[in-house]
C-alpha positions as a Python dict, from the first residue, in 0.01 Angstrom:
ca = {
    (1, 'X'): (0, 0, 0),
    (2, 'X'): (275, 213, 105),
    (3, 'X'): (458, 169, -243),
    (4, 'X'): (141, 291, -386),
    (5, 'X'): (114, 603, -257),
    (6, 'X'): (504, 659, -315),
    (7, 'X'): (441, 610, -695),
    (8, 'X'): (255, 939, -682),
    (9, 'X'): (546, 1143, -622),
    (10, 'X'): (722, 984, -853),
    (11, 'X'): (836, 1182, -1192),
    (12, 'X'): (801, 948, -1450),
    (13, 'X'): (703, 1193, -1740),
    (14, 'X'): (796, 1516, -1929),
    (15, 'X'): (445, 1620, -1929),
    (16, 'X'): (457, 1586, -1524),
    (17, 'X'): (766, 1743, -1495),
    (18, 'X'): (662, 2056, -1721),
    (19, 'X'): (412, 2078, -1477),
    (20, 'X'): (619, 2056, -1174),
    (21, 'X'): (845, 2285, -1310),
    (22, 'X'): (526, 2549, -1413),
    (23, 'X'): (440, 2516, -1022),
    (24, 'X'): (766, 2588, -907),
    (25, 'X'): (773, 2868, -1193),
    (26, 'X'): (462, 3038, -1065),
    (27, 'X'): (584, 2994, -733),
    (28, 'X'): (911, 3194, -776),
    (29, 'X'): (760, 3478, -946),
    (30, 'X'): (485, 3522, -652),
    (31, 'X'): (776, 3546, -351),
    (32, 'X'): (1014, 3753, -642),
    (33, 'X'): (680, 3972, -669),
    (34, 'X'): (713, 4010, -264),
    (35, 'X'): (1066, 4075, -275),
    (36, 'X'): (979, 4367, -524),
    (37, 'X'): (770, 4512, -284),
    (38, 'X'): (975, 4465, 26),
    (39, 'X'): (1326, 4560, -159),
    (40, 'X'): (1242, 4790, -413),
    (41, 'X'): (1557, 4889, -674),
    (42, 'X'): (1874, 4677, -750),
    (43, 'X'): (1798, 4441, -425),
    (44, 'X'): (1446, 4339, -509),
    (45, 'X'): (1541, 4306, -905),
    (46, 'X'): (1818, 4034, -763),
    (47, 'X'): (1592, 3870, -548),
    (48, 'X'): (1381, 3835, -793),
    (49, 'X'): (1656, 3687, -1073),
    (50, 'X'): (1763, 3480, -820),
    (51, 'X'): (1405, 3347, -750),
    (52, 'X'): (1347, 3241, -1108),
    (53, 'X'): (1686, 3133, -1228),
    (54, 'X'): (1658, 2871, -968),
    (55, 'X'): (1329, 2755, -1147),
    (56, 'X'): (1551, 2706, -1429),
    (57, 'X'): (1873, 2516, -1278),
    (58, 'X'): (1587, 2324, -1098),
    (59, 'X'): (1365, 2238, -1416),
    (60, 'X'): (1669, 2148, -1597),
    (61, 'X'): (1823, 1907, -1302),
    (62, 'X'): (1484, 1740, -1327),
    (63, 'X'): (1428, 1689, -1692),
    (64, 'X'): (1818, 1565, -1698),
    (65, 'X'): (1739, 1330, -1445),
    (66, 'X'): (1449, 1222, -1631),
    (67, 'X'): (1636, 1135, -1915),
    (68, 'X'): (1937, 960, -1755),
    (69, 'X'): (1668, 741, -1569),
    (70, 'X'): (1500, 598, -1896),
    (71, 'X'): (1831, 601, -2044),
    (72, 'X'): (1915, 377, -1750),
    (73, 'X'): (1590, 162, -1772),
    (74, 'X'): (1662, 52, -2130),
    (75, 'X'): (2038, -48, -2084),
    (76, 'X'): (1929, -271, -1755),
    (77, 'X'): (1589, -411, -2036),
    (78, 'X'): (1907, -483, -2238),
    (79, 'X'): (2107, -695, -1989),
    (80, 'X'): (1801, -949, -1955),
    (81, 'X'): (1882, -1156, -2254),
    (82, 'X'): (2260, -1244, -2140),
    (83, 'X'): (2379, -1550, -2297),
    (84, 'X'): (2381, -1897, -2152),
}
């Protein structure tokens, strides 16, 4: 049951992780919109870079990861057959 429930936080998709990285996206740019308004001028504008260039080393780290994992799914489908 347990293994279940940990399939749902699983990423096993692009199409999931575009949306996980659109919620961390939308995310980013509501607290760099609060820095704005807290830090106005060069400090908020940094905060706010810094905010969403995270979404990006973040989105890429997970669709990278997405790809090494199939990449690693087909070359252990490929071991099966080893010869007798």
């Amino acid at each position: 049951m347990l293994r279940k429930i940990a399939r749902l936080f699983v990423i096993k998709t692009h199409w999931e992780a575009y949306l996980i990285i659109y919620a961390l996206a939308l995310g980013a740019t509501t607290r760099g919109a609060h820095y704005l308004e807290i830090y106005p001028g060069y400090g908020g504008d940094l905060l706010f870079l810094a905010c969403t260039g995270a979404v990006f080393m973040a989105g890429a780290k997970i669709l990278d990861c997405l790809k090494h994992e199939r990449a690693a799914a087909e070359r252990a489908d490929g071991q099966t057959d080893l010869p007798a």
